[in-house]
Biopython code that builds the backbone (N, CA, C, O; Angstrom):
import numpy as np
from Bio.PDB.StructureBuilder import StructureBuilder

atoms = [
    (1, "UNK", "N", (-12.346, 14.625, 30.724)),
    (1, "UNK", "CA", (-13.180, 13.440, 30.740)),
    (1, "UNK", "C", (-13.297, 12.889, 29.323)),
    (1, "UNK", "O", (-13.498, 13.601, 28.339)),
    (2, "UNK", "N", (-13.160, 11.620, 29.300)),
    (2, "UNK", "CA", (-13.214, 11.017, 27.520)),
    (2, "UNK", "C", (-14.774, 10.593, 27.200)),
    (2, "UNK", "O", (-15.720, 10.800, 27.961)),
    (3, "UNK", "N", (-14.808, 10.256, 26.523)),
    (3, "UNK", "CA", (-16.729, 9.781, 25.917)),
    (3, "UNK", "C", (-17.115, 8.312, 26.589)),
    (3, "UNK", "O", (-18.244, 8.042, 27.001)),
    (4, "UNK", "N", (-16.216, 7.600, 26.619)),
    (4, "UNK", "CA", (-16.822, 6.431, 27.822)),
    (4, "UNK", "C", (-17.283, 7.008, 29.362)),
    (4, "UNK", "O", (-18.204, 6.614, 30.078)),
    (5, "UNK", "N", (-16.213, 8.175, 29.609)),
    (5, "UNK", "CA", (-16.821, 8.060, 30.851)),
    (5, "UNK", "C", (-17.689, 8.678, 30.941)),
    (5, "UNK", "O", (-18.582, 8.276, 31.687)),
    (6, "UNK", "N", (-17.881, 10.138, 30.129)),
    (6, "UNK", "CA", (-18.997, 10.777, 29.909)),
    (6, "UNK", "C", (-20.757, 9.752, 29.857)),
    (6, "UNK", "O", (-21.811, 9.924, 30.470)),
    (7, "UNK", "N", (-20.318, 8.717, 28.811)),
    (7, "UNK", "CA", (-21.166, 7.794, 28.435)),
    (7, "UNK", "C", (-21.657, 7.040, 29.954)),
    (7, "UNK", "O", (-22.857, 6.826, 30.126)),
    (8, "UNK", "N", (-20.992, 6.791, 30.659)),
    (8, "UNK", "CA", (-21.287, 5.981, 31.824)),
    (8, "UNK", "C", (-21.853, 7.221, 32.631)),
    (8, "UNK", "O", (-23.039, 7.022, 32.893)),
    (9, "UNK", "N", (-21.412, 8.386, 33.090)),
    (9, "UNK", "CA", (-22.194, 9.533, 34.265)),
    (9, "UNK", "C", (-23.481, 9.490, 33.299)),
    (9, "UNK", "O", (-24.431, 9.369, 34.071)),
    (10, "UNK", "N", (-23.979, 9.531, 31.943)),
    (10, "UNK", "CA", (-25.175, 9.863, 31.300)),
    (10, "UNK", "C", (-26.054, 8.540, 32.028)),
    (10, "UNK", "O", (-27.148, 8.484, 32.591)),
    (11, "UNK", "N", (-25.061, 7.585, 31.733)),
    (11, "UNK", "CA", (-25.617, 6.346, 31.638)),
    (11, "UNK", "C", (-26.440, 6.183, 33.527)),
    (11, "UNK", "O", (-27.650, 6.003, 33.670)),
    (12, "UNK", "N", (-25.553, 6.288, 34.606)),
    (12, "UNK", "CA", (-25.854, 6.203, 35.737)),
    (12, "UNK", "C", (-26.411, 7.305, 35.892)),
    (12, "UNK", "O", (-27.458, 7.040, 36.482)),
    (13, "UNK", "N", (-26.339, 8.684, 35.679)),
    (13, "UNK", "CA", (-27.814, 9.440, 35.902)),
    (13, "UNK", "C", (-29.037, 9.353, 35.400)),
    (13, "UNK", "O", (-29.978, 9.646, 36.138)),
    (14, "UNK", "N", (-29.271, 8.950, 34.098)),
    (14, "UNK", "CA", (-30.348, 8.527, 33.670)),
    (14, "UNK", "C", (-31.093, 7.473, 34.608)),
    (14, "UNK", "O", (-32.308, 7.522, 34.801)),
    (15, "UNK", "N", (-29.994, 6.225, 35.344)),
    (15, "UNK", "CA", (-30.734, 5.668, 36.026)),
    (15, "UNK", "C", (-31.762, 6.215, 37.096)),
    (15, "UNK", "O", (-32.982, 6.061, 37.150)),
    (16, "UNK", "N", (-30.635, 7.111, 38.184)),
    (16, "UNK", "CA", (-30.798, 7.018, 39.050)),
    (16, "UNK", "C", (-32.268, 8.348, 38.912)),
    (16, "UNK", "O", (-33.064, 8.275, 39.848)),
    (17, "UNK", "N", (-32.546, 9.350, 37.933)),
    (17, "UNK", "CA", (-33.488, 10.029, 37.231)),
    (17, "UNK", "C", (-34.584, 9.243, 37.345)),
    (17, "UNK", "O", (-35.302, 9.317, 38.341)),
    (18, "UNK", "N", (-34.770, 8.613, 36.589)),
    (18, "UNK", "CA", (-36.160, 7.580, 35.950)),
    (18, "UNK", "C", (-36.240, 6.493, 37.213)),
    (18, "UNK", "O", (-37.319, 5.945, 37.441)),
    (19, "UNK", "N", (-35.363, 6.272, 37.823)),
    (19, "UNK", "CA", (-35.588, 5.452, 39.136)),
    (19, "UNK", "C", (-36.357, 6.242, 40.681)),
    (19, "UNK", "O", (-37.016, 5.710, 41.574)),
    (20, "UNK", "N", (-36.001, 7.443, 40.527)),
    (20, "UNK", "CA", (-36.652, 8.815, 41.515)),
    (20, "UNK", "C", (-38.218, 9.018, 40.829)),
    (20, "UNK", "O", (-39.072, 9.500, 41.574)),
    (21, "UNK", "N", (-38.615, 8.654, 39.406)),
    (21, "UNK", "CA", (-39.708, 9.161, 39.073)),
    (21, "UNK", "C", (-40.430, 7.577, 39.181)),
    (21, "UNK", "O", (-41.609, 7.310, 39.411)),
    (22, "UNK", "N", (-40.005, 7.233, 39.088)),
    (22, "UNK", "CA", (-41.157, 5.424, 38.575)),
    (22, "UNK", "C", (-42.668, 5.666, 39.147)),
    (22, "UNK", "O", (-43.747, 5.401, 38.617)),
    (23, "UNK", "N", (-42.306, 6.400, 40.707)),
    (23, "UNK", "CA", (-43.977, 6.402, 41.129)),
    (23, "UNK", "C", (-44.822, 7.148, 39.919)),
    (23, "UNK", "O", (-46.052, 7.152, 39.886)),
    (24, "UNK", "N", (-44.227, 7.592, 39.222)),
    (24, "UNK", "CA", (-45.176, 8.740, 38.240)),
    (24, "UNK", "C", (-45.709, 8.358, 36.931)),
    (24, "UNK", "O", (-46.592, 8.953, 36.313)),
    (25, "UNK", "N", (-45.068, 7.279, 36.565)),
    (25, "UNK", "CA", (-45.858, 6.513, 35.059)),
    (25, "UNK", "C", (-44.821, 5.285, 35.229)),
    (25, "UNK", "O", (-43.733, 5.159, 35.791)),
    (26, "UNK", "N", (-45.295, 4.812, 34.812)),
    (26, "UNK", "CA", (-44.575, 3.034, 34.228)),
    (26, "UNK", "C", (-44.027, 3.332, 32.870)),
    (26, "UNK", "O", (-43.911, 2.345, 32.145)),
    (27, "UNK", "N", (-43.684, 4.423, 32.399)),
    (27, "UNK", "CA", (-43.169, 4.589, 31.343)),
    (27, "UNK", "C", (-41.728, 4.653, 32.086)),
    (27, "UNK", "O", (-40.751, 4.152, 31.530)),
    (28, "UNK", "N", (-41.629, 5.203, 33.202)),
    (28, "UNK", "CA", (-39.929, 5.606, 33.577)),
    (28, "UNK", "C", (-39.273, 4.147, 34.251)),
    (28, "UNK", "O", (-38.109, 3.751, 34.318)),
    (29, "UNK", "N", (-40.433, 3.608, 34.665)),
    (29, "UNK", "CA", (-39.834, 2.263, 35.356)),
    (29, "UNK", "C", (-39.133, 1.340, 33.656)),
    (29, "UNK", "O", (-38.161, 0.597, 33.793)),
    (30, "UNK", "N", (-39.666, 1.503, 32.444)),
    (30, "UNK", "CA", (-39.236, 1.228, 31.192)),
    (30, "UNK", "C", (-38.093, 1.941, 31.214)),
    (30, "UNK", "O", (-37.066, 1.273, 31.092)),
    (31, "UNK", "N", (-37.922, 3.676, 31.393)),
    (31, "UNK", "CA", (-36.970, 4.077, 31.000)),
    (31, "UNK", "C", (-35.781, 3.831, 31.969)),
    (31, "UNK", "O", (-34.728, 3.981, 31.350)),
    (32, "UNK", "N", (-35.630, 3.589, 32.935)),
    (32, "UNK", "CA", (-35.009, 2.901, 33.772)),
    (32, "UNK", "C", (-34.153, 1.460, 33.535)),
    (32, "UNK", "O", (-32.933, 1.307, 33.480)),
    (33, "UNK", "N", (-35.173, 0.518, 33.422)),
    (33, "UNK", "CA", (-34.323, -0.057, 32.374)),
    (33, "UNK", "C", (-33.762, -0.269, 31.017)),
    (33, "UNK", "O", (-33.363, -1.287, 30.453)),
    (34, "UNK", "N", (-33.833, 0.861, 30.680)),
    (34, "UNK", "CA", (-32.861, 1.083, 29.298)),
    (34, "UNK", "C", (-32.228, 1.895, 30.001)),
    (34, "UNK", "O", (-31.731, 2.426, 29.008)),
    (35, "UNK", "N", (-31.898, 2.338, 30.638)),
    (35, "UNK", "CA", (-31.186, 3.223, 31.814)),
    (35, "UNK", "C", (-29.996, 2.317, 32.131)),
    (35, "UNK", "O", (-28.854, 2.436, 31.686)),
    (36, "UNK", "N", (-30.445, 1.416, 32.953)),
    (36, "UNK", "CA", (-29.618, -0.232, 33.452)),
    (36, "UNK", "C", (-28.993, -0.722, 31.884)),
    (36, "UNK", "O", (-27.829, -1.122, 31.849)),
    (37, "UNK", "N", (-29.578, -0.686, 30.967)),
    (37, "UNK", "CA", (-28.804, -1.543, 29.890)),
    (37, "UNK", "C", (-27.652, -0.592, 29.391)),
    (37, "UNK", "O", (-26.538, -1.009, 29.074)),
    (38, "UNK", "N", (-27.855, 0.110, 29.371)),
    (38, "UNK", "CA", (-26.660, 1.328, 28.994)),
    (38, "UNK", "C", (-25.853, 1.664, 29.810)),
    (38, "UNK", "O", (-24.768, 2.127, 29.458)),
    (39, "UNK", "N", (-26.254, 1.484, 31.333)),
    (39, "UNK", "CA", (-25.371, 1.138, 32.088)),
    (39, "UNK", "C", (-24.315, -0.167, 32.118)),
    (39, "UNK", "O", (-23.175, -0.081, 32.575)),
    (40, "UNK", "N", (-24.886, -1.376, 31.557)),
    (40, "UNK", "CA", (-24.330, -2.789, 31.342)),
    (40, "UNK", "C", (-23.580, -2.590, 30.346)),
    (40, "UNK", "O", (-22.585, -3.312, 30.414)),
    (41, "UNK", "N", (-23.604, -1.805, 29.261)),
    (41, "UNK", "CA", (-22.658, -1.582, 28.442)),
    (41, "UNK", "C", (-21.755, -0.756, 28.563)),
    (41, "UNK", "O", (-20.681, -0.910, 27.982)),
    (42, "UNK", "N", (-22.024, 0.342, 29.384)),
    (42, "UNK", "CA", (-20.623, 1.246, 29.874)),
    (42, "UNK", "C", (-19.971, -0.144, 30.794)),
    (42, "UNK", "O", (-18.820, -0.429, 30.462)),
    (43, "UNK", "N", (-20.417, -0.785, 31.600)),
    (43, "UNK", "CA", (-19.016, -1.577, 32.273)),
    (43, "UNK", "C", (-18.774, -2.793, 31.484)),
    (43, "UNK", "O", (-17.771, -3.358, 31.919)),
    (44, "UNK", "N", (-19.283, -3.394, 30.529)),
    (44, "UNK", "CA", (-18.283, -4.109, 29.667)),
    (44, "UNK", "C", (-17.701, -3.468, 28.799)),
    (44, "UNK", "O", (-17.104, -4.229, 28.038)),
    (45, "UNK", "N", (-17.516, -1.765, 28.386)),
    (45, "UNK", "CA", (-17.015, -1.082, 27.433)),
    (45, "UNK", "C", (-15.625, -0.810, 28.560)),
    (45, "UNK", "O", (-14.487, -0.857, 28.092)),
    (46, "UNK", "N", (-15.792, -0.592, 29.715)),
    (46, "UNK", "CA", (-15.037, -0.167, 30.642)),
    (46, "UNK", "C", (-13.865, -1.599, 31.129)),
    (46, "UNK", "O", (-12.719, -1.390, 31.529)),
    (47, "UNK", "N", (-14.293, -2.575, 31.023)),
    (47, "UNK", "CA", (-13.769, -3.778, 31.351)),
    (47, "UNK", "C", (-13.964, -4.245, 32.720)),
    (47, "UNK", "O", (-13.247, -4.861, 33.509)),
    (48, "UNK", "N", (-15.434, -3.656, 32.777)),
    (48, "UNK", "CA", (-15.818, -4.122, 34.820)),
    (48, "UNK", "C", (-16.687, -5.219, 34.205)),
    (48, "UNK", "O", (-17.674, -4.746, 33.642)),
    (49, "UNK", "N", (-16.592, -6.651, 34.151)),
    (49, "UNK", "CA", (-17.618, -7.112, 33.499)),
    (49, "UNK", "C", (-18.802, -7.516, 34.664)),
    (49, "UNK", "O", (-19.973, -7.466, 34.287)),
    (50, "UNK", "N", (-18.510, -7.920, 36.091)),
    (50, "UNK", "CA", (-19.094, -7.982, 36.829)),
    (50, "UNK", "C", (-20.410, -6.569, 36.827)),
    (50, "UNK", "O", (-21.629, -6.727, 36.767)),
    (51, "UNK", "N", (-19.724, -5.381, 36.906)),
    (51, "UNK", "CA", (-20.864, -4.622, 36.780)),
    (51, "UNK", "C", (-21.839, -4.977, 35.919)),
    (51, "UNK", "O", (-23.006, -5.298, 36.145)),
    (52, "UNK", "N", (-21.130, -4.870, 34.722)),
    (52, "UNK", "CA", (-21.826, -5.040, 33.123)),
    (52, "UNK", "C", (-22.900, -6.203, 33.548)),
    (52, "UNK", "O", (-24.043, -6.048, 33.121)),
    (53, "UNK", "N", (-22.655, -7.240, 34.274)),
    (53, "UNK", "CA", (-23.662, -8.346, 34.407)),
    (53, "UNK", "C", (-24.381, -7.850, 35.046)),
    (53, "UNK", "O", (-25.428, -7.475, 34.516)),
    (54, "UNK", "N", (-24.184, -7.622, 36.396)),
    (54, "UNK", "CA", (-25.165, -6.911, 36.953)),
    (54, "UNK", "C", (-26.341, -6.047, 36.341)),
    (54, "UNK", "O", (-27.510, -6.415, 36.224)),
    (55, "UNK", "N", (-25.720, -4.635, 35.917)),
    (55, "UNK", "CA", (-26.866, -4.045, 35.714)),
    (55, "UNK", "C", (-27.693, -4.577, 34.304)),
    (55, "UNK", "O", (-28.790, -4.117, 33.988)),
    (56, "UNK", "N", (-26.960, -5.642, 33.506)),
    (56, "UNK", "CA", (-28.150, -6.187, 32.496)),
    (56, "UNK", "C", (-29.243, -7.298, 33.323)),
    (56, "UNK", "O", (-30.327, -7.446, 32.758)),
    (57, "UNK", "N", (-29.091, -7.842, 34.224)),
    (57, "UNK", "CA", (-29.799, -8.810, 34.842)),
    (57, "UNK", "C", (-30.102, -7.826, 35.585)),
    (57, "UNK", "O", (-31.019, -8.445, 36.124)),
    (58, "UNK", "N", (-30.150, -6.498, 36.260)),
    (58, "UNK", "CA", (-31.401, -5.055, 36.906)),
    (58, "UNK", "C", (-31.817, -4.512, 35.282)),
    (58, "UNK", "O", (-32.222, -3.352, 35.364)),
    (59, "UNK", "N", (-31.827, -4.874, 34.251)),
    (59, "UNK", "CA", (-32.183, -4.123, 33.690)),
    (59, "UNK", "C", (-33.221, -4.999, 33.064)),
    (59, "UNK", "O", (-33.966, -4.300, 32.378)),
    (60, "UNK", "N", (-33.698, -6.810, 33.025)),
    (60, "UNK", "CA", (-34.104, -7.617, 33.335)),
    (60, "UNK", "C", (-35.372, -7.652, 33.995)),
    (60, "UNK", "O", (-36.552, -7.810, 33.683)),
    (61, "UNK", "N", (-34.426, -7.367, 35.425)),
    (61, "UNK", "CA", (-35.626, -7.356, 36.684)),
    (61, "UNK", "C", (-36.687, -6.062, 36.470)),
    (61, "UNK", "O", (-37.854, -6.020, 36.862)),
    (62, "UNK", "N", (-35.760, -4.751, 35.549)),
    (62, "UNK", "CA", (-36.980, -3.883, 35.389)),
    (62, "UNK", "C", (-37.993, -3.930, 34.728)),
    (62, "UNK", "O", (-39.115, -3.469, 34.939)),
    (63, "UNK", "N", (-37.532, -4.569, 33.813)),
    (63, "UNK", "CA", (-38.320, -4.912, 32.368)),
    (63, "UNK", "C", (-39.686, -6.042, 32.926)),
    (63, "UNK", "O", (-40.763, -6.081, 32.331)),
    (64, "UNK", "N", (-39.432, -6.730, 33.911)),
    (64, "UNK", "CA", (-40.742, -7.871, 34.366)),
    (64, "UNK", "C", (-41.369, -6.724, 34.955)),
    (64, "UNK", "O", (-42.350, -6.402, 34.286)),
    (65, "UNK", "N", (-41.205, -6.075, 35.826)),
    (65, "UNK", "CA", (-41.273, -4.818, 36.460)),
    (65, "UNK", "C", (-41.936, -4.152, 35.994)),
    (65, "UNK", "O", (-42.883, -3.922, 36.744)),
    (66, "UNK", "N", (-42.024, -3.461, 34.748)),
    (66, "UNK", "CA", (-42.614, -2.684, 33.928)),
    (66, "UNK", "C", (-43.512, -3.639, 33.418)),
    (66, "UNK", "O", (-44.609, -3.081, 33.449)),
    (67, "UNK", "N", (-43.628, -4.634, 33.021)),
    (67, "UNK", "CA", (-44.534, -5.557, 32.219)),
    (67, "UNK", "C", (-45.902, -5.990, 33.359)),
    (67, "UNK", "O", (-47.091, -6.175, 33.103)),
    (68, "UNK", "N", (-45.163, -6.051, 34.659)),
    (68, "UNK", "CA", (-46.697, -6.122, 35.723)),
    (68, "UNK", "C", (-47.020, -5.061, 35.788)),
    (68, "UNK", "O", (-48.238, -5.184, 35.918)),
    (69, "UNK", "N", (-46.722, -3.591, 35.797)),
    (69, "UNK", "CA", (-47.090, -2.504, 36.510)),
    (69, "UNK", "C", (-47.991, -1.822, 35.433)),
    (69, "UNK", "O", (-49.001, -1.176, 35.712)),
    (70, "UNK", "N", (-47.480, -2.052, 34.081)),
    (70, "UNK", "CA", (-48.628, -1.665, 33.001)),
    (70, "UNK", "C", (-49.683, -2.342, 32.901)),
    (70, "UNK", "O", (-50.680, -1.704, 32.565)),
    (71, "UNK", "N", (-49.868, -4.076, 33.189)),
    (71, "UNK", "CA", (-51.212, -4.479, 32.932)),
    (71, "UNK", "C", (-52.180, -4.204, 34.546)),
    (71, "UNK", "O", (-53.226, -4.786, 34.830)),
    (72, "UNK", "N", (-51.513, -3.239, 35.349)),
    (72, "UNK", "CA", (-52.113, -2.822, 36.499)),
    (72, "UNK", "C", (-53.593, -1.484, 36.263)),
    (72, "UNK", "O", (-54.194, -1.049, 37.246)),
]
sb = StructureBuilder()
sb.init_structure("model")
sb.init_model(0)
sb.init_chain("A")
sb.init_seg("    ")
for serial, (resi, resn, name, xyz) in enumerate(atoms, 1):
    if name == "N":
        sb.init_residue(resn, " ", resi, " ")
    sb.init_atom(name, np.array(xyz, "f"), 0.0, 1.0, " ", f" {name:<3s}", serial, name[0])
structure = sb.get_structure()
């Protein structure tokens, strides 16, 4: 396995980690999306740019996400 792809399994488990915990602090729904952005950069490092868009616009949607759930 080379360090991109390594970089991308870190990258998509971290998501899918901090996405299983969110009920537990609004800190993981944050870490989640830095989860998603590091995911957006493994697929434009990879040359999927469609992914790469994707998960920066989920990483976006987490970030509003996190910004309502803390002033809760």
């Amino acid at each position: 396995m080379d360090a991109l792809t390594l970089f991308g399994l870190f990258a998509v488990s971290a998501m899918l980690v901090c996405y299983a915990c969110e009920a537990r602090s609004p800190w993981f729904v944050l870490a989640f999306a830095a989860a998603c952005a590091l995911g957006s950069v493994y697929g434009f490092l990879q040359g999927a740019w469609p992914f790469g868009l994707v998960e920066a616009i989920w990483s976006l949607v987490a970030l509003r996400r996190w910004a309502r759930v803390r002033r809760v």
